[in-house]
N, C-alpha and C positions, 0 to 999 in steps of 0.2 A: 407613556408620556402624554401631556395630554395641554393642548391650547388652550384658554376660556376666553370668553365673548362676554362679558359685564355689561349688560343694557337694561337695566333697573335703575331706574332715576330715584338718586337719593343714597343709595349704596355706599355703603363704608368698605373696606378692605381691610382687616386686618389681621395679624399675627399672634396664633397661640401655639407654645410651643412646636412641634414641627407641622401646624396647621394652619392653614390662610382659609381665613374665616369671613366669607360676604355675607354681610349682615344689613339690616332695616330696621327701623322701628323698634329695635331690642329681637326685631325676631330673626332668627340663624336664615339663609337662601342656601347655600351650599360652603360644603368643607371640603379644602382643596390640599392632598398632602404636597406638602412640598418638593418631594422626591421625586413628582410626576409630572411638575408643572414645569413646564417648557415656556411660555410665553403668559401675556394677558394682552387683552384687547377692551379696554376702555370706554363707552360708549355714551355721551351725555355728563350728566351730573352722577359723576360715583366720586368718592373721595377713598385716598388712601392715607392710612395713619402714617407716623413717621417710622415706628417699628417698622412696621410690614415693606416700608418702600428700603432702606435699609438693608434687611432681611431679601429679599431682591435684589438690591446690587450684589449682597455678598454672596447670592446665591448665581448670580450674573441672568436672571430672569429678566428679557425686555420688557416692555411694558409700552403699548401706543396708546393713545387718546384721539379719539374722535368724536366729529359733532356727532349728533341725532340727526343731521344729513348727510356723514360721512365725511366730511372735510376734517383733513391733518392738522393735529395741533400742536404735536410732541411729542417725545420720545422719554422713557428712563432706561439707562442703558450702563452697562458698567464698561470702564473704560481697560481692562483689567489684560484685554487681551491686544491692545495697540502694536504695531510694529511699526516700526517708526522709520526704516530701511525700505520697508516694503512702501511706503505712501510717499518718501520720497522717489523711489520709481515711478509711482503711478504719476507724479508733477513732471518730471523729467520726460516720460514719453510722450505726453500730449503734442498732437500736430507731428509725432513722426510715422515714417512710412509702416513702423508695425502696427502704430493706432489705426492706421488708415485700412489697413489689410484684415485686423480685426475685425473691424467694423463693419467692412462687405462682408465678410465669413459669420453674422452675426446675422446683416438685416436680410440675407439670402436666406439663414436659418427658417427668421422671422415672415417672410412672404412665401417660402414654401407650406408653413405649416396653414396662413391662411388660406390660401390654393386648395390645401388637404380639405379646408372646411367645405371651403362654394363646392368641391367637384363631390364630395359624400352627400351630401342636400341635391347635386344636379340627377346625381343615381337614381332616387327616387321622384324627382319631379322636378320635368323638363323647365326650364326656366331662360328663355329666350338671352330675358336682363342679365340672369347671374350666367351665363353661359357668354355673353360678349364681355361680360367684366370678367372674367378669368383670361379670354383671351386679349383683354388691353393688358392686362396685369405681366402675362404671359410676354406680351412683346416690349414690354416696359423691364421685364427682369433682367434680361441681356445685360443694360446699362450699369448694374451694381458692381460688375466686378469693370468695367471699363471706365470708370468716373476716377478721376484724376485730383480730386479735394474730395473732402467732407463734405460742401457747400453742397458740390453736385449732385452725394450721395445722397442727403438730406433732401434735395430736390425731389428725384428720383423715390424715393420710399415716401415722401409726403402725396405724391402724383398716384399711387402705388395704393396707399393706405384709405385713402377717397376713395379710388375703386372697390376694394374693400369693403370700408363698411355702405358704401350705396347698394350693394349687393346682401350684405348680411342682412339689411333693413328689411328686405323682400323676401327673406327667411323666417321670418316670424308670422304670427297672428296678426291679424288687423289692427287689432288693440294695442299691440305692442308696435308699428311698423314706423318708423326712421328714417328719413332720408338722407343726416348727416350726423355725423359723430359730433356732439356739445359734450363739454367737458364742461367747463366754471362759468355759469353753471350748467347742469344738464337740465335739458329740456322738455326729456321723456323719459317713461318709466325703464328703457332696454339702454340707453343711455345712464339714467342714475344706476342702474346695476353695473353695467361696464367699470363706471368711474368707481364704484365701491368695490368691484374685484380687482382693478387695478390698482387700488391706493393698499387693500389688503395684501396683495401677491409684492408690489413695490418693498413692502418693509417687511418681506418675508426674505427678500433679497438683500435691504440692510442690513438686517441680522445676520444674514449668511456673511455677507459683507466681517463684518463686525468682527465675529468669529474668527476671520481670518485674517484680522490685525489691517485690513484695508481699510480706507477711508472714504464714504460713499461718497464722496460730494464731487471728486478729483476722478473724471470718465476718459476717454478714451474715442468716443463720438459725440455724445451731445456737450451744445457748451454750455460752459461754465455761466451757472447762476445763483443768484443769491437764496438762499434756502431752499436747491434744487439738487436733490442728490443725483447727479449725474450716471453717476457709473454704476448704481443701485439702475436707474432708466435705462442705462445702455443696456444692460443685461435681462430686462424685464423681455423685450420685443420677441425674442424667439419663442417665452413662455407663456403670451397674451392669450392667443388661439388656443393654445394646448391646454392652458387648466380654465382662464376664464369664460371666452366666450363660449366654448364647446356647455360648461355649466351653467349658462346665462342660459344658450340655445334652449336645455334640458331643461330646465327648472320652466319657460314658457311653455314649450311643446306638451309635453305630462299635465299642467295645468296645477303646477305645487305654486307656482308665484301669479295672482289675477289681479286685473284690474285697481281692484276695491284695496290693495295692498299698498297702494300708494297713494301720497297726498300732496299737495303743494307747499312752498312753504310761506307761514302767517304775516312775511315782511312783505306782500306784495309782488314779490321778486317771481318771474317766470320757473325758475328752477321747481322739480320736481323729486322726490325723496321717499324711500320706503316707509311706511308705518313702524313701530313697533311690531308687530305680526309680522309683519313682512320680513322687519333683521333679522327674525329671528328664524325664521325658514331660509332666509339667506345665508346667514352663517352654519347652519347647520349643514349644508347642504356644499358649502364652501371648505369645510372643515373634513366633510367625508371626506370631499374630492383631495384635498391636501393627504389626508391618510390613505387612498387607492393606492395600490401599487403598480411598479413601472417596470419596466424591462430597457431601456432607453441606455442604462449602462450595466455593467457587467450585473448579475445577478437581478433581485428583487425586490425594490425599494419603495419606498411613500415619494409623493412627488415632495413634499419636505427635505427630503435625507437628499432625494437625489438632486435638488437645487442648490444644497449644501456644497454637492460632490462635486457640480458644476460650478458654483463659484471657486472651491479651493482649485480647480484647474483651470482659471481664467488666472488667478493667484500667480499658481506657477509658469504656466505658460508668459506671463508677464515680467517675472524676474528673469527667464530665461532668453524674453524675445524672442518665441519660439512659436508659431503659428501655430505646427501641428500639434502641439498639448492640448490646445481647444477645439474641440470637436462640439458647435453648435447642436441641440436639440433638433432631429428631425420628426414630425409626427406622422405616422405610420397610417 
């Protein structure tokens, strides 16, 4: 089965017989059989015909669209799989004690696995900075399962997530080094990677979503906002550290993603964005990492499948009210 990453400006998409066919210029780029493709991912100016887009819903292939700096634009998605019992649970729990207990058992997951990062980096070199920031972090965790609202919890993991990344910043190369997480826009180049593995890995979780007749927008922690899929967010936090950053880290360190790989953008605007070159060593590189395999639940899976596995028991766990169904990702 197999993802594509469409970053050819100009790009048409379209469908011949059981072949989806990216073409330019009259000239063929690649032939996608149908029966493999799992998803696409959109990138700049590609157009898709109306066949082909069609022929993807009924084939229930997502489809996202992004700028050439990574910013979300939309979805094509079949509606085919809705549960319509299950989303009204997901409306009816909000603000109650199970939402709340979730959601410690999630952002615990999520500041463990960052913990995992600082202290494999501390291993190999001593780091005064990122060795006090584990231990604020450390005395700050206590508070997740003792906060009495969401408000606090959000407090507490906002307080938490600073530490975080002022420590990761001092993990990298000079070239690449950070002192705060920018998000809209990003500011730097480990910054614009962040925000592009995060918006990738985000709708890797709608889809899962999706699949499983849930509605991402109606979460359980963060609130409610207008074109903010919620609960698709809630669920991203324990898997940030574990596929993106650890692959951000990797891709600087090795020296596969430099400098020269990124540019500014032409509006004047401070924000910073990969090259063409650079998507495309970043999705390549992003897409191994989604097909590695896991051990994290029973057997041996792609972190794909096993995000899948994890949303369907965030799923049941949630018609059941049942805490222990969800067993947060720990990283090892």
């Amino acid at each position: 089965m197999s993802f594509a990453y469409i970053t050819e400006e100009g790009a048409c998409i379209q469908k011949r017989g059981g072949v989806f066919v990216v073409g330019r210029n009259r000239e063929t780029i690649m032939e996608i059989p149908e029966e493999v493709l799992e998803g696409l991912v959109l990138v700049g100016n590609v157009q898709v015909s109306s066949r082909a887009m069609t022929e993807l819903l009924r084939l229930g292939i997502p489809v996202t669209w992004l700028s050439h700096t990574g910013r979300f634009f939309g979805r094509l998605e079949s509606t085919q799989h809705v549960q319509v019992f299950r989303q009204e649970k997901q409306v009816l729990q909000r603000g109650s004690a199970f939402a709340l207990s979730l959601a410690k058992r999630c952002i615990a997951g999520k500041v463990h696995n960052q913990l995992t990062i600082l202290r494999r980096y501390i291993r190999y070199n001593e780091s005064p900075e990122i060795q006090k920031a584990v231990r604020q972090i450390l005395a700050l965790r206590k508070h997740i399962f003792q906060s009495e609202t969401s408000e606090q919890l959000m407090g507490y993991e906002g307080i938490m997530a600073r530490e975080y990344f002022q420590a990761l910043g001092r993990m990298v190369p000079p070239a690449f080094a950070f002192s705060v997480r920018s998000k809209q826009p990003p500011l730097d180049a480990f910054n614009a990677m962040l925000s592009l593995g995060y918006t990738l890995l985000l709708y890797e979780i709608y889809t899962a979503l999706g699949n499983e007749g849930l509605h991402p927008y109606f979460g359980f922690f963060h609130a409610l906002k207008n074109r903010h899929p919620a609960l698709a967010s809630d669920l991203l936090g324990e898997w940030r550290a574990v596929i993106v950053d650890s692959m951000v880290l990797s891709l600087v360190h090795r020296h596969e993603i430099k400098p020269e790989h990124f540019e500014k953008n032409e509006d004047g605007s401070p924000s910073v964005f990969l090259t063409r070159e650079g998507r495309a060593i970043f999705f390549r590189a992003y897409e191994k990492k989604m097909r590695t395999k896991n051990k994290y639940m029973e057997g041996s899976h792609s972190y794909r499948h096993t995000i899948g596995r994890q949303v369907a028991q965030y799923a049941q766990a949630m018609m059941a009210q049942n805490l222990e169904m969800y067993e947060p990702i720990f990283l090892r």
